[in-house]
C-alpha positions in Angstrom: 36.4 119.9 87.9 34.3 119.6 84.7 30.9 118.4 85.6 28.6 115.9 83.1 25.5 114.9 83.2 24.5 111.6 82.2 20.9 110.7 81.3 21.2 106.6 80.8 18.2 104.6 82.0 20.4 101.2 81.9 22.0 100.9 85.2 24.6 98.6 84.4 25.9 100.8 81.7 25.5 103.8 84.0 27.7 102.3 86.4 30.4 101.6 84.9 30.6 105.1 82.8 30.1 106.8 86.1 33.0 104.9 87.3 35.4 104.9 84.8 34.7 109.1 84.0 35.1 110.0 88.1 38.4 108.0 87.7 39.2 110.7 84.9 38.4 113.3 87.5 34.7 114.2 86.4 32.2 114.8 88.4 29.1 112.8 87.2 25.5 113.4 88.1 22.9 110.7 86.9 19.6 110.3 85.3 17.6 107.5 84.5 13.9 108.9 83.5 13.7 111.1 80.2 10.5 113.0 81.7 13.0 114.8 84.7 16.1 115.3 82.3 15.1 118.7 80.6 14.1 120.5 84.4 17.7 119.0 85.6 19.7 119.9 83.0 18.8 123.5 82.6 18.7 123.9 86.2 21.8 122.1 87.1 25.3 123.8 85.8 27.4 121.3 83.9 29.7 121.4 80.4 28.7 117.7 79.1 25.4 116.4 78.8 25.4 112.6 77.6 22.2 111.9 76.6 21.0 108.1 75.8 18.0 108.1 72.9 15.9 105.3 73.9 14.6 106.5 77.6 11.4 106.2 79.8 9.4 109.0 79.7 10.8 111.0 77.5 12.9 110.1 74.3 16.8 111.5 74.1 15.6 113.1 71.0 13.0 115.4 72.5 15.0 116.2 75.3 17.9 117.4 73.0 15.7 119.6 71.0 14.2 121.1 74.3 17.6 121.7 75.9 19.7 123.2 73.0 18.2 126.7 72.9 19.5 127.7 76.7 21.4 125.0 77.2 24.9 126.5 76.7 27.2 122.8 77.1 28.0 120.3 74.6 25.5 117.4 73.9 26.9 114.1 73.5 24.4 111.3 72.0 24.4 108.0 72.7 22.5 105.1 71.0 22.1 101.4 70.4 22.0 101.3 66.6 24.0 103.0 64.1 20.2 103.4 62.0 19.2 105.2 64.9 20.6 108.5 64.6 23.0 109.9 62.1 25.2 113.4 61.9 22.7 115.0 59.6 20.2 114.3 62.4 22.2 114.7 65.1 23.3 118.1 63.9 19.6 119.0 63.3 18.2 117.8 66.6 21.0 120.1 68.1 23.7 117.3 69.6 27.5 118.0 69.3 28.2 114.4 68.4 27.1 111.0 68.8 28.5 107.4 69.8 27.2 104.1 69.1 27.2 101.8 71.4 28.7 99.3 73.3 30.3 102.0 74.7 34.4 101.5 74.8 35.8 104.1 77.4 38.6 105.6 76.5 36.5 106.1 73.0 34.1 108.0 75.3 36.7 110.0 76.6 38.1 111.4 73.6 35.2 112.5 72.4 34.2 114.1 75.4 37.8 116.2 76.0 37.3 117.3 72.3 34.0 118.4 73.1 35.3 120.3 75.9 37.8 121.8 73.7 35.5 123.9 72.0 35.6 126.6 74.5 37.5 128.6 72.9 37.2 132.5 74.2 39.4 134.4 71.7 41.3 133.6 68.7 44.6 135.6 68.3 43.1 138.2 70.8 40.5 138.5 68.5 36.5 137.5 69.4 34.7 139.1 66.3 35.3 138.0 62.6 34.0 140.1 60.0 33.6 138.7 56.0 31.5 140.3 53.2 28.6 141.1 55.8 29.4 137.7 57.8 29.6 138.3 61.7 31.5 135.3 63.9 31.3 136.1 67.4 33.8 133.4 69.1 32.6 134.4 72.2 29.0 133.9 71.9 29.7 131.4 69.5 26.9 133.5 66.8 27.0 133.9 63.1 25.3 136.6 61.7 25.1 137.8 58.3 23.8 141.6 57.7 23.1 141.5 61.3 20.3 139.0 61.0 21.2 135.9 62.7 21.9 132.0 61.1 20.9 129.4 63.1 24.2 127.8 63.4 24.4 124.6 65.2 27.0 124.0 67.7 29.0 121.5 66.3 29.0 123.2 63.0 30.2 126.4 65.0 33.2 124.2 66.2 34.0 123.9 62.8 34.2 127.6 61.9 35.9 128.2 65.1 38.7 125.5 64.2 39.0 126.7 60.4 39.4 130.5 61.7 42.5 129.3 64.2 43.9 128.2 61.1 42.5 130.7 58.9 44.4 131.1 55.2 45.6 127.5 56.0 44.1 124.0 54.6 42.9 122.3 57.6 43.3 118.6 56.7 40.2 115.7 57.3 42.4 114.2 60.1 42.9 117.5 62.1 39.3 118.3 61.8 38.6 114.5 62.8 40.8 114.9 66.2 39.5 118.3 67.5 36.1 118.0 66.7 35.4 114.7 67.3 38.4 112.8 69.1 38.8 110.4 66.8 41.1 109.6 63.5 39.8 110.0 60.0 38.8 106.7 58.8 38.9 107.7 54.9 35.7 107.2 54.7 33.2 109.1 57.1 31.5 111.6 55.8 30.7 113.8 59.0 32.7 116.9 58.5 31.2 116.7 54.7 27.8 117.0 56.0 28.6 119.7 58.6 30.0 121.9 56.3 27.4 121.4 53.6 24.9 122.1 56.6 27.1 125.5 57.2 26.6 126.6 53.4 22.9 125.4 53.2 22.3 127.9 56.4 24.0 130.3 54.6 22.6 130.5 51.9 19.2 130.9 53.2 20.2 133.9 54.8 21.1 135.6 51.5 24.8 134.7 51.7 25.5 133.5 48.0 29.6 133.6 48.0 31.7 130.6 49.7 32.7 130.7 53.6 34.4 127.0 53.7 35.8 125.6 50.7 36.6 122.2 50.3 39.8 121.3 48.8 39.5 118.1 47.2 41.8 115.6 48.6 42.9 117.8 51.2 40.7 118.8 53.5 38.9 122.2 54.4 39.9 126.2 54.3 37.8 129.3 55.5 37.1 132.2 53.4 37.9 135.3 55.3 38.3 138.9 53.8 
């Protein structure tokens, strides 16, 4: 049985996610005071956090920063406004993905089992990928690049996880859309965009000048492997 942890301060909206995700066979434990959320999460095993953003005691965003580092899971944020948080933010801050609320259930679910799908161990009984001094790890989930580590975020690592599966291969906006986030591509989102952007920014930094994802314009997305 998976295990989430919720940290929602409105008890209403608590209530009814609790019920609705045990009914999916979750098993839910729940916070309602930011300043206890970091201490419980890192000392409580679990694979989802949902974190709400506007809390007592402690903001969502502070929490997710504090967590990330040894926090292994996937962080799921929650918020009242669409202004509030955004993927560039979100992705920066550390979270896997965010939802806006009212939350709708089943909209919840989805982008909770594609969270969960991110586990992935090997990849054609193969954990390490190696690329003009680039390093994937898909068991740690690390990217290195001359051996120096890149401070690769988690969602953008599901990214580079799901365009090595289909390495060689376009990966269409819609595909990406489902596994990393649960959803359909609307057209006009621009998440994967800014992940992938992110991914090449990083990059770059480290001293890695030649393209790992290319995007193929009106297609979708391919990774660059030697």
């Amino acid at each position: 049985m998976k295990t989430i942890i919720l940290v929602e301060d409105d008890q209403e909206i608590a209530r009814l996610a609790i019920m609705f995700l045990e009914s999916e066979g979750f098993r839910v434990l729940h916070i309602d005071q930011g300043n206890h959320a970091v201490n419980f999460i890192l000392n409580t095993p679990s694979d989802v956090v949902i974190l709400d953003i506007m809390l007592p005691g402690k903001n969502g965003i502070d929490i997710c920063r504090e967590i990330r580092r040894s926090f292994r899971g996937a962080i799921l944020m929650l918020t009242a406004c669409e202004d509030d948080i955004n993927e560039i933010s979100a992705l920066n801050m550390g979270a896997d993905d965010y939802l806006t609320k009212p939350i709708r259930p089943h909209v919840l679910l989805a982008h909770i089992n594609a969270l969960l799908r991110r586990s992935i161990e090997t990849i054609d009984n193969k954990a390490v990928f190696f690329s003009s001094g680039i390093k994937i790890d898909i068991v740690r989930r690390e990217v290195s690049y001359n051996q120096k580590s890149v401070d690769i975020s988690s969602a953008e690592f599901d990214l580079i996880a799901l365009l090595i599966k289909h390495s060689g291969d376009i990966v269409d906006r819609n595909t990406c859309y489902q596994n990393l986030r649960g959803i359909e591509y609307d057209g006009i989102d621009r998440a994967i965009d800014m992940r992938v952007a992110s991914i090449r920014k990083k990059l770059m930094l480290a001293g890695f000048n030649s393209m790992l994802v290319k995007t193929v314009r009106g297609k979708g997305y391919m990774l660059l492997l030697d």
